[in-house]
C-alpha positions, 0 to 999 in steps of 0.5 A: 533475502526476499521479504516473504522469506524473512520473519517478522523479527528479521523484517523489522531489524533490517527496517530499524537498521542503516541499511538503505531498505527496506524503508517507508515505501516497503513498510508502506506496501506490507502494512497495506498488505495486512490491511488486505489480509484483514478483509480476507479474513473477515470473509472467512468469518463470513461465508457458510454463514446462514445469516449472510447467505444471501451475501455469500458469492460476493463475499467471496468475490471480495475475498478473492480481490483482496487476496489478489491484493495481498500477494501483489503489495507483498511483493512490492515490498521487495520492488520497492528495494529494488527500485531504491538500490539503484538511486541510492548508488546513483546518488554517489555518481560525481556531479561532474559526470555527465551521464549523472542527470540521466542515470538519476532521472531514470532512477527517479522515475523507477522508485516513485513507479513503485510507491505509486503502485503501492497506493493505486493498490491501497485504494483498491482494498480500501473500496474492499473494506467499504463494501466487507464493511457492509456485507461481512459479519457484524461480528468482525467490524473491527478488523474491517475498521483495523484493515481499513486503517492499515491500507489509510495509513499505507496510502499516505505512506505510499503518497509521501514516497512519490512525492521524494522522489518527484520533488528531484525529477528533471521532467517536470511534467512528468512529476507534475503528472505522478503528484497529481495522480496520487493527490486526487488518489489520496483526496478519495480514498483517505476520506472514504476510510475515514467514512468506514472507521467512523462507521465501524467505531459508531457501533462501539459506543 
């Protein structure tokens, strides 16, 4: 059953299970997409305010990105398995086969695409939340500080299902190059919700 279909329960009982997914990288991509969801609905909080009148066109432009978000990491959670089923297969193919290394390093490179999806997307709603944090209403900061926290997590999430499964790539290089990509990611992005939290928790004490 694709994710979209299943309650949260239903969600929740295959992830706990020994079911090979959904797994970290899919719980990755939905909290992300909860996280975006927050913002979205801080602008829903927003707009047809007079207060933020003078905000109101970009709060909907901020709206439309993080919905846009919402809908492309929801569906990587079933990318995810996706992308996992065939290495967990492959994984059992004889180390004596010799068309084992190219089928594992295909499989490989296929599921650290997604995660690697996952973060680029993270990022993206993390900038949203900066920006909704500044714009939106004042009376909705902590679901900006909730959002932002979700994606952060869902970042790193994302960032640790990379790294599994470069650490066993033959093509070092091509590795080399997807950890790099998502260090220098997580280096500006975890900061940057860290900056938003801090802001949003300084209004509370």
């Amino acid at each position: 059953m694709h994710t979209a279909e299943q309650t949260c329960q239903g969600f929740l009982d295959a992830l706990a299970s020994k079911a090979p997914v959904p797994g970290g990288g899919g719980a990755s991509a939905l909290v992300g997409a909860l996280g975006a969801a927050l913002c979205t609905m801080v602008g829903n909080y927003t707009v047809g305010k007079k207060k933020y009148a003078g905000v109101e066109e970009d709060v909907k432009l901020l709206m439309a990105k993080a919905e846009d978000l919402r809908a492309r990491l929801l569906a990587l959670v079933d990318a995810d398995a996706a992308a996992f089923e065939p290495l967990s297969k492959a994984y059992a193919i004889p180390k004596e086969d010799p068309s084992r290394g190219a089928v594992m390093e295909r499989c490989l490179q296929d599921a650290a695409a997604t995660p690697m999806a996952i973060l680029r997307l993270c990022c993206e709603a993390i900038d949203l939340h900066r920006e909704m944090g500044e714009k939106g209403s004042v009376l909705m900061l902590s679901d900006v500080g909730t959002g932002v926290v979700f994606c952060q997590s869902a970042l790193y999430g994302a960032a640790l299902n990379v790294r599994v499964n470069t650490k066993s790539m033959a093509d070092r290089a091509f590795a080399q190059a997807m950890n790099e990509e998502a260090d220098a990611l997580v280096a500006k992005y975890a900061p940057m919700a860290r900056q938003v939290y801090d802001k949003v928790m300084g209004r509370f004490v």
